[in-house]
SEFITI-283925 format. One line per field, with one value per residue (C-alpha): x, y, z; residue number from 1; residue in three letters. Coordinates in nm, 4 decimals. Example, Ala and Ser with C-alpha at 12.3 -4.5 7.8 and 13.67 -1.06 7.14 Angstrom:
# SEFITI-283925
x <- (1.2300, 1.3670)
y <- (-0.4500, -0.1060)
z <- (0.7800, 0.7140)
i <- (1, 2)
aa <- (ALA, SER)
//
This chain:
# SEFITI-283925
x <- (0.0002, 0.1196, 0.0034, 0.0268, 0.0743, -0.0040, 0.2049, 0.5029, 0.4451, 0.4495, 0.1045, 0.1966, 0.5096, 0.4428, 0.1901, 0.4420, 0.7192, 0.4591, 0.3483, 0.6985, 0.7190, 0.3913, 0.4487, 0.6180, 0.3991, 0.5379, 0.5132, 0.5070, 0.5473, 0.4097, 0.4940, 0.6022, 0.7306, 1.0267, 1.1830, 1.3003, 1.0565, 1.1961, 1.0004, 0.7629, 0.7569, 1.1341, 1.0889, 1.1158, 1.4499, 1.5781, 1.5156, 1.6407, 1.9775, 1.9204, 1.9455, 1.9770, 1.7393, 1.9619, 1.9181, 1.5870, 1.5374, 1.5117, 1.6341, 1.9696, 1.8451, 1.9884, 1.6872, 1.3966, 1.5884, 1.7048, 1.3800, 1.1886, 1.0142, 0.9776, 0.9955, 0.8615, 0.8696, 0.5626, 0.2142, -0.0865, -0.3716, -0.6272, -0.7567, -0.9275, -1.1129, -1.2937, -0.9344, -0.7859, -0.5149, -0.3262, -0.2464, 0.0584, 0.1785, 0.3989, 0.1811, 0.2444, -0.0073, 0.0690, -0.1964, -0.2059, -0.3947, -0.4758, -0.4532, -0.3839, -0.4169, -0.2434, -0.2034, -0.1938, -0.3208, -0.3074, -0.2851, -0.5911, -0.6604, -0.9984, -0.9963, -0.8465, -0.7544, -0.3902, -0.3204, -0.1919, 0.1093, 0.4615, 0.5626, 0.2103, 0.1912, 0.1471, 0.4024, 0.3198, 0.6001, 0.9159, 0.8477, 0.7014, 1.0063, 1.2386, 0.9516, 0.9829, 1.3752, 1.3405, 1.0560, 1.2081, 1.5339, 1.6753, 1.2957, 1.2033, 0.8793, 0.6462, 0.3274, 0.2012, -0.2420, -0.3544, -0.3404, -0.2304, 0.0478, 0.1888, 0.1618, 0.3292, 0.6214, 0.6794, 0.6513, 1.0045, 1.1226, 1.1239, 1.2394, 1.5162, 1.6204, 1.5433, 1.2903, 1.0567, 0.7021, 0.3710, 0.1029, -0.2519, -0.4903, -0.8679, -0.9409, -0.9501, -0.6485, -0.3910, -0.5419, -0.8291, -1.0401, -0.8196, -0.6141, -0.8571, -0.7959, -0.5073, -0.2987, -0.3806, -0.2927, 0.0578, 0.1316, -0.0077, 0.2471, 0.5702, 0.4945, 0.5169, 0.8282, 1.0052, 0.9555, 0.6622, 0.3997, 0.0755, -0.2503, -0.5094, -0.8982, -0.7537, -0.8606, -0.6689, -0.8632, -0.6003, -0.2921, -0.1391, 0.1012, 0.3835, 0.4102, 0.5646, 0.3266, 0.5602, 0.3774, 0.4278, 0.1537, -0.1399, -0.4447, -0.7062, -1.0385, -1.0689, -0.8485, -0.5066, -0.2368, 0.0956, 0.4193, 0.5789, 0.7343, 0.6149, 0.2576, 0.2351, -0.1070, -0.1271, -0.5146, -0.5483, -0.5447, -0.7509, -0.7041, -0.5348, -0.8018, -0.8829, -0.7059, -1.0273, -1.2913, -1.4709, -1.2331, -1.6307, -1.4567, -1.6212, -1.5447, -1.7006, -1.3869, -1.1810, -1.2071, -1.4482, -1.3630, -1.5276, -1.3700, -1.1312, -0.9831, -1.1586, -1.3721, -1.6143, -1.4487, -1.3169, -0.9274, -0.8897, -0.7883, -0.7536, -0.5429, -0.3628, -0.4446, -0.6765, -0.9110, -1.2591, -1.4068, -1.7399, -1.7965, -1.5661, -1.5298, -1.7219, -1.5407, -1.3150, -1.3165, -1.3753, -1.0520, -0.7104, -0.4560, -0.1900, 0.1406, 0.0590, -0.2704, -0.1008, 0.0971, -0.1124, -0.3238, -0.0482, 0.0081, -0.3529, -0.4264, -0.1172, -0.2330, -0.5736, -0.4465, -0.2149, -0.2651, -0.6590, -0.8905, -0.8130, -1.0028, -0.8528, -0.9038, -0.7526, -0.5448, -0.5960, -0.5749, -0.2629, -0.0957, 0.2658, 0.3841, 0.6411, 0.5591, 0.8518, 1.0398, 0.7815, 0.6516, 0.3069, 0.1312, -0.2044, -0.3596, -0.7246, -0.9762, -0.9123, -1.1445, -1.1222, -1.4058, -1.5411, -1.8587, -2.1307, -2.0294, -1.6606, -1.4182, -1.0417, -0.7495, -0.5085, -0.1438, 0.0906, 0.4386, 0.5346, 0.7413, 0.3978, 0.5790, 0.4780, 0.1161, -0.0639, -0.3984, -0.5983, -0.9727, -1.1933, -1.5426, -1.7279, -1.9090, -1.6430, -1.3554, -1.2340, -0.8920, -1.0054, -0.7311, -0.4582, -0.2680, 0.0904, 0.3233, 0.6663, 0.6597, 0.6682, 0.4969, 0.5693, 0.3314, 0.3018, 0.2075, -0.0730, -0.2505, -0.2170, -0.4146, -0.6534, -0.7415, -0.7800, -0.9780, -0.7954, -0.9102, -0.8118, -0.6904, -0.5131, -0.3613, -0.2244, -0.0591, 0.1513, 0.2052, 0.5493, 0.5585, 0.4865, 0.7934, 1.0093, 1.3418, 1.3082, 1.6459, 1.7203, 1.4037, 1.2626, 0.9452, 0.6187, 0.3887, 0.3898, 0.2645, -0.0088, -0.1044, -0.1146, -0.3841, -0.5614, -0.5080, -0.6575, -0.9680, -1.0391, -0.9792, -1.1500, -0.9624, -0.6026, -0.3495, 0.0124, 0.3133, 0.5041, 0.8706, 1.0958, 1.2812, 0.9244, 0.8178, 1.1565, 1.0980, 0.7796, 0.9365, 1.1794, 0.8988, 0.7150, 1.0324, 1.1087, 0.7065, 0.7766, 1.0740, 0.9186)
y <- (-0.9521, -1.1689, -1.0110, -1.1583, -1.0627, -1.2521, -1.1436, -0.9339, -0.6362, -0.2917, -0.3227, -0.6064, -0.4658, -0.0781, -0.2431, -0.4213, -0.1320, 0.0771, -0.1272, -0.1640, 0.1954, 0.1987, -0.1021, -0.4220, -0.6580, -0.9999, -0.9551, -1.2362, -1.1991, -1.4750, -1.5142, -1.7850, -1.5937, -1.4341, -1.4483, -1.0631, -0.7963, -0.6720, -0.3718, -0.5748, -0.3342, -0.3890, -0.7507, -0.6056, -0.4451, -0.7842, -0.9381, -0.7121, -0.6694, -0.3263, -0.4739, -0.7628, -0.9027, -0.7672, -0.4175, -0.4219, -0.5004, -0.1388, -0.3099, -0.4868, -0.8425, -0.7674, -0.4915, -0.7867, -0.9632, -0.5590, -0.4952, -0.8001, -0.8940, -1.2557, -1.3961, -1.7000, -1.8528, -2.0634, -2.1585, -2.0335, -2.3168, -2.2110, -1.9481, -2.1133, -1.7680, -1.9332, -2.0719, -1.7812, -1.9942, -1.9813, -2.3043, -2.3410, -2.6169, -2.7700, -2.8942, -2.6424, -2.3974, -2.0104, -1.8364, -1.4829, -1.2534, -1.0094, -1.0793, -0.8621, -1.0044, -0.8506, -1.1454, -0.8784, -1.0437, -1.3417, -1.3041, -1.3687, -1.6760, -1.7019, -2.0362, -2.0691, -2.3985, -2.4090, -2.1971, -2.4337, -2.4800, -2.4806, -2.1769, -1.9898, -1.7630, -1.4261, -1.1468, -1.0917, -1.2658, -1.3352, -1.7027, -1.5584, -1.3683, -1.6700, -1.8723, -1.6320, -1.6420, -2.0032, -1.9862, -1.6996, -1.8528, -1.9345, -1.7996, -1.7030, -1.5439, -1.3833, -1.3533, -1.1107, -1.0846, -0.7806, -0.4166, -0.2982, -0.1725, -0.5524, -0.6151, -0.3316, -0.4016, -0.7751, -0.6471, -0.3706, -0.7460, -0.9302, -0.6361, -0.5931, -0.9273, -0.8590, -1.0662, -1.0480, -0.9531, -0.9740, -0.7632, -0.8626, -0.5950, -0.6784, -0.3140, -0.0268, 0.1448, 0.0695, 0.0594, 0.2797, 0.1501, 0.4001, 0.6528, 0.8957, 0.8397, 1.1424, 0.9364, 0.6208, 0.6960, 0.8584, 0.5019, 0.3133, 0.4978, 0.4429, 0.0512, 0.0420, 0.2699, -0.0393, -0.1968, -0.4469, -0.6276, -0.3989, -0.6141, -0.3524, -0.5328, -0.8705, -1.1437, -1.4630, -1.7753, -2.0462, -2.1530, -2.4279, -2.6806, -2.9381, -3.3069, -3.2316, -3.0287, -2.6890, -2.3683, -2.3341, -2.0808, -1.9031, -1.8490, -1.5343, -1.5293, -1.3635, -1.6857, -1.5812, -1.8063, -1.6842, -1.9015, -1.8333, -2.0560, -1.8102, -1.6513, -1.3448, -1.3636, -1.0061, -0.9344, -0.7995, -0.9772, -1.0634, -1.0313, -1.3532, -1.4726, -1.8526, -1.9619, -1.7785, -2.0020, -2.1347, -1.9233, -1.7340, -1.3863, -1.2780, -1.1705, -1.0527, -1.0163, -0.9204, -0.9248, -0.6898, -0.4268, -0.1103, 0.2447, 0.1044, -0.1465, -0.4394, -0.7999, -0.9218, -1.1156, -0.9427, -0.8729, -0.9683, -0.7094, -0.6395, -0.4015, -0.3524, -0.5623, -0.7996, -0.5791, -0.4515, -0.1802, -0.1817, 0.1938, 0.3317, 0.7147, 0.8808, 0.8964, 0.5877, 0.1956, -0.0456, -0.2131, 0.0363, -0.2138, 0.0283, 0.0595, 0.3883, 0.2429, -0.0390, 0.1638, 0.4099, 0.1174, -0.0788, 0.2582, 0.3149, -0.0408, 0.0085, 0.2475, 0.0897, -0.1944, -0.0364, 0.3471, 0.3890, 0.3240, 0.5630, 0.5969, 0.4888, 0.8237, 0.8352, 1.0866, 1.2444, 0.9754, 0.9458, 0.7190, 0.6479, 0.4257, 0.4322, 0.2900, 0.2222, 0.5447, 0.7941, 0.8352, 0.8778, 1.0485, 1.1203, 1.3197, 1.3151, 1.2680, 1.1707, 0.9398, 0.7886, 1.0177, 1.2968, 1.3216, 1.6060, 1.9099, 1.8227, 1.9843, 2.0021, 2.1591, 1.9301, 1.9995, 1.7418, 1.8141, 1.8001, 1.5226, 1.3413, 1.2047, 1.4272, 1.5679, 1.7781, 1.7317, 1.8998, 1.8369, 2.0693, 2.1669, 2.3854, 2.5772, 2.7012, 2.6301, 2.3874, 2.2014, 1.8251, 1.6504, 1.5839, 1.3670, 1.3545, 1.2151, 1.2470, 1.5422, 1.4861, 1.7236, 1.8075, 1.5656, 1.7930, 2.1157, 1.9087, 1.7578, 2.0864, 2.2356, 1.9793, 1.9825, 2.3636, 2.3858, 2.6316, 2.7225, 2.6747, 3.0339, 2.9797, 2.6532, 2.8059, 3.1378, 2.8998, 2.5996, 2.6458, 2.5732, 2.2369, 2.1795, 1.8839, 1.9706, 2.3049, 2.3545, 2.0345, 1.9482, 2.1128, 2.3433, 2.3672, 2.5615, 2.8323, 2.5986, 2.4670, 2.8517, 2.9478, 2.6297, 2.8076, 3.1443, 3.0270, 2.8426, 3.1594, 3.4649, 3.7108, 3.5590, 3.6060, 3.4572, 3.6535, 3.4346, 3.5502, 3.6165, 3.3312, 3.5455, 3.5617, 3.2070, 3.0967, 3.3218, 3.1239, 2.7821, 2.8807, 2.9726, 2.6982, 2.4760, 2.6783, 2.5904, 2.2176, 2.2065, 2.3586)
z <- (3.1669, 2.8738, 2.5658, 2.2037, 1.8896, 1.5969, 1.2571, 1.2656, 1.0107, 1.0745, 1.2372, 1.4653, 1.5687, 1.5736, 1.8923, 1.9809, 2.0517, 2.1747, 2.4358, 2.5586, 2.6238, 2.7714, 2.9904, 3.1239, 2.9748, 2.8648, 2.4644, 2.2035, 1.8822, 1.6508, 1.2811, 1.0235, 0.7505, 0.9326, 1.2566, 1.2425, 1.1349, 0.7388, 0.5483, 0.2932, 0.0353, 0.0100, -0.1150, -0.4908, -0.4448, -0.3052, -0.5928, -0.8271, -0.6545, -0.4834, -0.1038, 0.0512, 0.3498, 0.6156, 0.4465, 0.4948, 0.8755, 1.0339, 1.3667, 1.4544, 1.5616, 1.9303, 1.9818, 2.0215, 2.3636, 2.5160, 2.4541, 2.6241, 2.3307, 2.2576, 1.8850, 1.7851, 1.4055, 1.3683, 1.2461, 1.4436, 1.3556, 1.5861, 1.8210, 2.1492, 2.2777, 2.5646, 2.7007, 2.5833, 2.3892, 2.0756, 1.8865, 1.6884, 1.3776, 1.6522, 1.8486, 2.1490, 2.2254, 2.4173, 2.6562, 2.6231, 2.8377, 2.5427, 2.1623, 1.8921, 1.5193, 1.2537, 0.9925, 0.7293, 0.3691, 0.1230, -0.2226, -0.4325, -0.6469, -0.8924, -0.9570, -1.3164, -1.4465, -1.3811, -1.1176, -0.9042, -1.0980, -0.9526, -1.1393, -1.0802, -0.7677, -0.6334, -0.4493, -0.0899, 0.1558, 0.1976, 0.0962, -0.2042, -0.2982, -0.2362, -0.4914, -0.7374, -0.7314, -0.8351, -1.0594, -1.2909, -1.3406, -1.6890, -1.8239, -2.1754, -2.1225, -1.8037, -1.7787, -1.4743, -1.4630, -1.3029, -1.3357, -0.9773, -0.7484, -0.7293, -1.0868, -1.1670, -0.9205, -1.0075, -1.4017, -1.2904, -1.1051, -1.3861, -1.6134, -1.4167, -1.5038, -1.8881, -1.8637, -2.1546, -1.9719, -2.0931, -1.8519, -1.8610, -1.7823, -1.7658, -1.7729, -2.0361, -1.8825, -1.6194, -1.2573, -1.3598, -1.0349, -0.8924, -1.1167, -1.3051, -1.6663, -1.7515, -1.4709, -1.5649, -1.9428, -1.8192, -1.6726, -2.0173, -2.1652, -1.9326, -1.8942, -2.2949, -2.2717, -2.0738, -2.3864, -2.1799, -2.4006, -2.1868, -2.3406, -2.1938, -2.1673, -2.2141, -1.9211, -1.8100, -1.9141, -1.8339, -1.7556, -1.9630, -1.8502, -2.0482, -2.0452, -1.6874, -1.5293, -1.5395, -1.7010, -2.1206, -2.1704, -2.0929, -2.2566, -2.2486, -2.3081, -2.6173, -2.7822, -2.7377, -2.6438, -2.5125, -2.4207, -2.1173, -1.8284, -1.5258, -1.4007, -1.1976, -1.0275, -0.8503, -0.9110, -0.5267, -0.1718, 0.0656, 0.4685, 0.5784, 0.8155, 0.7765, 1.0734, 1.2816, 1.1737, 1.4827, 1.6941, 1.7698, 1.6421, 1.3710, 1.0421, 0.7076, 0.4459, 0.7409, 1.1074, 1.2261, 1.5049, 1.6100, 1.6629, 1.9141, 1.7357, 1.9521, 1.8022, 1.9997, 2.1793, 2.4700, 2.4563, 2.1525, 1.9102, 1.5303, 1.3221, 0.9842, 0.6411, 0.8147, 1.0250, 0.8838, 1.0832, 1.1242, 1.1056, 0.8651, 0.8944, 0.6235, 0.2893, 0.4116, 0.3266, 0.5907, 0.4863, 0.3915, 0.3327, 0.3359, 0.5422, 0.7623, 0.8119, 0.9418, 1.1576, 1.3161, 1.4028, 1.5940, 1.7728, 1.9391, 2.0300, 2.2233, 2.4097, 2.4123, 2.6036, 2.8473, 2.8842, 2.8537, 2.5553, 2.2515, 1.9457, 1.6339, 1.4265, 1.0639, 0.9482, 0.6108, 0.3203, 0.1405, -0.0298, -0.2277, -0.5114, -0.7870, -1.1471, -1.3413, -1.3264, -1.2132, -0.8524, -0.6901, -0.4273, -0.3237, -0.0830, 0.0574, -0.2111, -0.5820, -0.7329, -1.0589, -1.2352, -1.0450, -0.8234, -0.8884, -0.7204, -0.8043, -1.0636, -1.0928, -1.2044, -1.3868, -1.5471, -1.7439, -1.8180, -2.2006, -2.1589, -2.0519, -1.7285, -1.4613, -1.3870, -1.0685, -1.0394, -0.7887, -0.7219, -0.5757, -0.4581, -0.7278, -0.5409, -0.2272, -0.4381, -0.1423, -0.2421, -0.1416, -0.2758, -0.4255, -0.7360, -0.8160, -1.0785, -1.1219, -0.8760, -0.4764, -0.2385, 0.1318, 0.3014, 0.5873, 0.3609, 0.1474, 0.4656, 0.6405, 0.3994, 0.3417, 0.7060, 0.6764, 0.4124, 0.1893, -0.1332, -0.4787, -0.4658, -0.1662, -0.2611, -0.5613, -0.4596, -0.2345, -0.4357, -0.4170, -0.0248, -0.0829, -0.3378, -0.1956, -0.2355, -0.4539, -0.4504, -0.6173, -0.7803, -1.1028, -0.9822, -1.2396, -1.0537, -1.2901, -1.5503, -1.3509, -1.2446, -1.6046, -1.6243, -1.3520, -1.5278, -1.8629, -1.7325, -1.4456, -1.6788, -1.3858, -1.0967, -1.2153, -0.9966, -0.9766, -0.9181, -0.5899, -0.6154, -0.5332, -0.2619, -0.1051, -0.1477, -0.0002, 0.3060, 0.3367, 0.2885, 0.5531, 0.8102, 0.7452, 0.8257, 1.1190, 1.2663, 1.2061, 1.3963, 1.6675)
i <- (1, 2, 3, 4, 5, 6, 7, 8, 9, 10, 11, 12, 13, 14, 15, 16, 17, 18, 19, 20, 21, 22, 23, 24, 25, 26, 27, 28, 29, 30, 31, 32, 33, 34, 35, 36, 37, 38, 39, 40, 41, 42, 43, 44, 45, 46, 47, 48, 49, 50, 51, 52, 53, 54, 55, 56, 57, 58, 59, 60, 61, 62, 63, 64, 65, 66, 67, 68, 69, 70, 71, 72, 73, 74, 75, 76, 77, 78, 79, 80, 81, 82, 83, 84, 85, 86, 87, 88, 89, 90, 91, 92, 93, 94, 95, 96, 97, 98, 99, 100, 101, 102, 103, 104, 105, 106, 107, 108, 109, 110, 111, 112, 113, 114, 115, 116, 117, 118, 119, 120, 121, 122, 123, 124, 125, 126, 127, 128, 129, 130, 131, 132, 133, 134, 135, 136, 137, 138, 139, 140, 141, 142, 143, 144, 145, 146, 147, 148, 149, 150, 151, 152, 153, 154, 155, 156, 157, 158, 159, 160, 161, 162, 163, 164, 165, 166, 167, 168, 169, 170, 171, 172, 173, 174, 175, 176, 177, 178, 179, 180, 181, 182, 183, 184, 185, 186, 187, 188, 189, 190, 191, 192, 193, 194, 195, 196, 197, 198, 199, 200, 201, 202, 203, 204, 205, 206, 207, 208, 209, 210, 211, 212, 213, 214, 215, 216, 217, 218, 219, 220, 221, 222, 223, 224, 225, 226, 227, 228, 229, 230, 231, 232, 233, 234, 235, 236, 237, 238, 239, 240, 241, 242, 243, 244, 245, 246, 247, 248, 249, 250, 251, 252, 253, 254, 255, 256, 257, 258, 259, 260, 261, 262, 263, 264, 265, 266, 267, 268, 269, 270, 271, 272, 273, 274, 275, 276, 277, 278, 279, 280, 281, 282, 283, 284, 285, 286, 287, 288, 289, 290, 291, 292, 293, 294, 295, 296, 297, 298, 299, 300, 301, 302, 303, 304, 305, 306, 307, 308, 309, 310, 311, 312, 313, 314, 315, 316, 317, 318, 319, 320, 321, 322, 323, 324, 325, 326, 327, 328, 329, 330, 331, 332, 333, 334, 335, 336, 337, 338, 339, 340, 341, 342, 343, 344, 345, 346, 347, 348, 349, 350, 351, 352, 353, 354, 355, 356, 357, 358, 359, 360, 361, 362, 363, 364, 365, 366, 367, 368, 369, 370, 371, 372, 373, 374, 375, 376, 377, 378, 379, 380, 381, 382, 383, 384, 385, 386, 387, 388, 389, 390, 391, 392, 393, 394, 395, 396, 397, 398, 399, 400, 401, 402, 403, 404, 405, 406, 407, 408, 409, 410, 411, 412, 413, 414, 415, 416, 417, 418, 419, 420, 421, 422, 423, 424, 425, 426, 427, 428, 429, 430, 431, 432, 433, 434, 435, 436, 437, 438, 439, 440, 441, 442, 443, 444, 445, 446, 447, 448, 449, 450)
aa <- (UNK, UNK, UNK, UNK, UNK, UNK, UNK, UNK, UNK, UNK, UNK, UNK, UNK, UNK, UNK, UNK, UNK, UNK, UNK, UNK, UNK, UNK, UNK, UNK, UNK, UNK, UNK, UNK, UNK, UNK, UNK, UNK, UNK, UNK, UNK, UNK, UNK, UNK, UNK, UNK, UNK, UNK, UNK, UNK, UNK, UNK, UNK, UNK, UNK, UNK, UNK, UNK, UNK, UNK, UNK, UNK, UNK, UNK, UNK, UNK, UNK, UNK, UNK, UNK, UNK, UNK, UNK, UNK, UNK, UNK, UNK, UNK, UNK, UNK, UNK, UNK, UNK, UNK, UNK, UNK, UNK, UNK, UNK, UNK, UNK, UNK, UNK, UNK, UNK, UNK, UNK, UNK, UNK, UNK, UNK, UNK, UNK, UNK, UNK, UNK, UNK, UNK, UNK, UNK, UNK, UNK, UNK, UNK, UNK, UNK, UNK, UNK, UNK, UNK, UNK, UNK, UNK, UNK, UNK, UNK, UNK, UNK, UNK, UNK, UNK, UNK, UNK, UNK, UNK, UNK, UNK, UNK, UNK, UNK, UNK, UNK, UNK, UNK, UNK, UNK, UNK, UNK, UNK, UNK, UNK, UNK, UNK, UNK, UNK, UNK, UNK, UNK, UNK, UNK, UNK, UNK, UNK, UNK, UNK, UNK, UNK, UNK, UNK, UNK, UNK, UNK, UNK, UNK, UNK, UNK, UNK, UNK, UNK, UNK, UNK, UNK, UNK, UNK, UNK, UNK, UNK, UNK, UNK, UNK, UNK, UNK, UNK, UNK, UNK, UNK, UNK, UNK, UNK, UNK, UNK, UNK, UNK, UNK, UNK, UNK, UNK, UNK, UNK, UNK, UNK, UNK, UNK, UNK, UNK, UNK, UNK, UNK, UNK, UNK, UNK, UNK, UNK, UNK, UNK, UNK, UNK, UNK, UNK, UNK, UNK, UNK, UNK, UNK, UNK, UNK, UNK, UNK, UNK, UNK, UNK, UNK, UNK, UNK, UNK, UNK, UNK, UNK, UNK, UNK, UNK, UNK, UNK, UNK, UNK, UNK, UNK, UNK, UNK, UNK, UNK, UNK, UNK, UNK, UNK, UNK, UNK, UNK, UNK, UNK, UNK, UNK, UNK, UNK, UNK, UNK, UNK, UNK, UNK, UNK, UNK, UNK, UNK, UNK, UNK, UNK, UNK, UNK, UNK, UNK, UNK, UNK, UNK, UNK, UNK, UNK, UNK, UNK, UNK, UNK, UNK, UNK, UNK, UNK, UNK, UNK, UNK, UNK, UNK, UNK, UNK, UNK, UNK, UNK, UNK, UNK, UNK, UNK, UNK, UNK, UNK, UNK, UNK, UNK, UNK, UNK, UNK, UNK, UNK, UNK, UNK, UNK, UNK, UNK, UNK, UNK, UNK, UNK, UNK, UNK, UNK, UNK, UNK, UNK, UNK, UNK, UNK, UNK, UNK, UNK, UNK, UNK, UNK, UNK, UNK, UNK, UNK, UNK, UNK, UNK, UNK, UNK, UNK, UNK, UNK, UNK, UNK, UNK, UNK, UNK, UNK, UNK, UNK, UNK, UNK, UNK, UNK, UNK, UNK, UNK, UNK, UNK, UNK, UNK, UNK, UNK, UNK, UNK, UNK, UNK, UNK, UNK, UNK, UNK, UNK, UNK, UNK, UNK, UNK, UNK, UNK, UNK, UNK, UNK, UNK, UNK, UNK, UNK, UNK, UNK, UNK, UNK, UNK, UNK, UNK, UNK, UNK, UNK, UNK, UNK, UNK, UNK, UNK, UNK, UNK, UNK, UNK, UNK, UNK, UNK, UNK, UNK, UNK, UNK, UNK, UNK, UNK, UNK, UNK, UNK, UNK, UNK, UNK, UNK, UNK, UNK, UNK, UNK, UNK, UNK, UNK, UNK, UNK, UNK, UNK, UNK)
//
C-alpha cells in the first residue's frame, strides 16, 4: 500500500512515523517549503539569532531513508480522486493508495491597496522567514497589523533587531478575542515596556509605496500616516486548501472530515491546520490550529489507516505562548468575558507581570479552567483535575502540586488563597505545610512514572 502525505508539519509527519511503526507501507512525504521536517514555531528564534535551521530539525536527516520514508520537495497542483493521483509543479504526477492532507495554513490577506508590495507579507514558512530576512534589512521603521500570537512574535523579531516597531491593533486591547481583559491589559502593558509604539483600536487603511514601488508608509483609517519601509500582515490564517478545488473533496473554510478524520472521498484523509470537522465536540471549534492538535491528529489517522478505525477524541484544551518576556498557558475553558453560571478567582502579582486566573462553575464550585501568566503549571496536574472535576476548594488546598519547578521557581499560591480567603469569608482555606505539600509533589511524581 503506497500511502501519501501531503505537507510535512507535525501533523503530516506525526502520521507519518506512526504508520511506520504500525506498518510497511510505502510512505511519501510531499512538501515545498522544506525537504526535512523543522519545528515552525522555531522560525522566530532563527531570525533573531537564537538557532539556526539545523537546530530546529528534531531528526538527523539520515532518519527519513532508515526509516523508509520517502521525501519529495515540490508543488502539489491538483488532486485527481477518481484516478487516485496527485499532480505536482513538475509535471510528474504520484498514485497513492491512501491520502492524507495536512497542508496546514496560509496567511490572511484583506485586500488593502498595497498589500502586494515586495516588502508586505505575513510569518508562516520557512520562505517567509527567509522574505523577511531580506525585507527588514537596513530598515528605519516596521509596521506589524494585527493583535495576535504572530503579531506579537514578529513585533520580539524585529525588536530583536532594534527595529523601531509600530503594532496596529484594531481592537480595544491586545488579543481580547481571546485573553479576558486583566490578561489582555498585563500584555498592553509589557509590549509598551519594549519601548513598541502599541496603537490599540487603530485599523490599516493602506499601504503606500515610493517612486519605485518599495513600501514608505502606511496609512489607518482614522487619517494617520506612518513611515516605514516593512508591513507585518499577521491578522490570522486560513487553512491552505486551494489546490482541492474540483478535486470533488469538499470543503467549507477547511476540509471537512468526520470523527475519524476521513472526507468524503474514500481514503482520503484530513488532519492538522487545514481540516474542519464536521462535528466538533461540544465546547470545541471545528478548526484548532494548534500544534498538539496537529499532532494527536497525525497519530489516530495512523492508526485509522493501518491498525483499525479510531476515533479522533480531543484531549482537554490547552494552549502555550510567550509575549515578550512573560509566558502563557491555558487549560480547558477561559473565555474572554464569562458565561452565566460562571465566576472566577483571579490573582496578579504586584509587579503586574504574572496573574492565575481560575474560572469556575457558581453553583458546584467546579474548577473549568485555567489562565496563566508569568507562572507555568504542571500540565499533567491541571488536566488531571479538570477531567476530575475537582472543586475550587479542592483545587486550592493543592495548588502547590501543580508548581513547575518549585524548587527553582517563585510559588504565589498563598497570595491567590488569601484572594479566595477574602472573597469566601465562611469557607476559609488553611495553607498546608510545605513538608506536606512536598510529600504530595513527590507522590504525585512517583504515579507518573509509573
Amino acid at each position: 500500500m503506497h500511502i501519501v502525505i501531503i505537507g510535512n508539519g507535525i501533523s503530516g509527519i506525526t502520521a507519518a512515523r506512526y504508520i511506520r511503526k504500525l506498518s510497511d507501507s510505502q510512505i511519501t512525504v510531499i512538501s515545498a517549503e522544506t525537504k526535512y521536517f523543522y519545528s515552525r514555531t522555531a522560525l522566530m528564534y532563527i531570525y533573531m539569532g537564537h538557532m539556526t535551521y539545523e537546530n530546529t530539525k528534531p531528526y538527523e536527516n539520515w532518519f527519513w531513508e532508515k526509516n523508509r520514508i520517502d521525501l519529495l520537495q515540490e508543488y502539489v497542483t491538483q488532486v485527481d480522486t477518481e484516478n487516485k493521483k496527485v499532480h505536482l509543479q513538475n509535471g510528474k504526477n504520484i498514485a497513492y493508495d491512501k491520502l492524507i492532507l495536512a497542508t496546514g495554513s496560509a496567511s490572511n490577506k484583506f485586500g488593502w491597496k498595497g498589500q502586494d508590495l515586495p516588502q508586505v507579507q505575513g510569518l508562516y514558512n520557512m520562505q517567509d522567514l527567509v522574505k523577511m530576512e531580506k525585507n527588514t534589512n537596513n530598515i528605519q521603521h516596521a509596521v506589524v497589523v494585527g493583535g495576535g500570537l504572530i503579531g506579537i512574535e514578529m513585533v520580539e523579531m524585529l525588536q530583536s533587531r532594534r527595529i523601531p516597531t509600530t503594532l496596529l491593533v484594531r481592537e480595544k486591547s491586545f488579543w481580547d478575542i481571546v485573553l479576558p481583559p486583566e490578561e489582555s491589559e498585563i500584555i498592553n502593558r509589557q509590549i509598551r515596556k519594549h519601548h513598541v509604539d502599541l496603537q490599540l483600536e487603530t485599523e490599516l487603511d493602506e499601504i503606500l509605496a515610493d517612486e519605485g514601488g518599495n513600501v514608505r508608509a502606511v496609512t489607518t483609517k482614522d487619517g494617520k500616516e506612518i513611515p516605514c519601509q516593512f508591513v507585518g500582515l499577521t491578522v490570522g490564517v486560513h487553512p491552505n486548501i486551494g489546490f482541492l478545488k474540483d478535486s470533488g473533496i469538499e470543503t467549507q473554510k477547511g476540509i471537512l472530515v468526520d470523527e475519524y478524520l476521513q472526507t468524503n472521498v474514500p481514503d482520503v484523509y484530513a488532519i492538522g491546520d487545514c481540516a474542519q470537522l464536521r462535528n466538533p465536540p461540544a465546547g470545541r471549534r471545528p478548526i484548532e490550529a494548534v500544534w498538539y492538535i496537529g499532532r494527536m491528529q497525525g497519530k489516530t489517522v495512523a492508526h485509522t489507516i493501518c491498525k483499525q478505525k479510531t476515533l479522533y477524541q480531543p484531549r482537554i484544551w490547552f494552549n502555550s505562548a510567550k509575549f515578550m518576556d512573560i509566558e502563557y498557558q491555558t487549560y480547558g475553558t477561559v473565555l474572554n468575558s464569562l458565561r452565566e453560571g460562571e465566576a472566577q478567582l483571579y490573582w496578579e502579582h504586584t509587579d503586574g507581570e504574572k496573574c492565575i486566573k481560575i474560572v469556575y462553575e457558581k453553583d458546584k464550585q467546579k474548577v473549568i479552567g485555567f489562565n496563566l501568566l508569568g507562572i507555568r503549571f504542571r500540565h499533567h496536574v491541571c488536566e488531571e483535575w479538570l477531567h476530575e472535576g475537582r472543586n475550587l476548594q479542592y483545587v486550592l488546598q493543592h495548588l502547590r502540586a501543580a508548581n513547575f519547578d518549585p524548587e527553582i521557581y517563585d510559588q504565589h499560591e498563598d497570595g491567590i488563597i488569601a484572594v479566595y480567603n477574602q472573597q469566601f469569608p465562611n469557607k476559609q482555606i488553611e495553607v498546608k505545610s510545605k513538608k506536606s505539600l512536598w510529600n504530595m509533589i513527590f507522590k504525585r511524581k512517583v504515579q507518573v512514572q509509573n
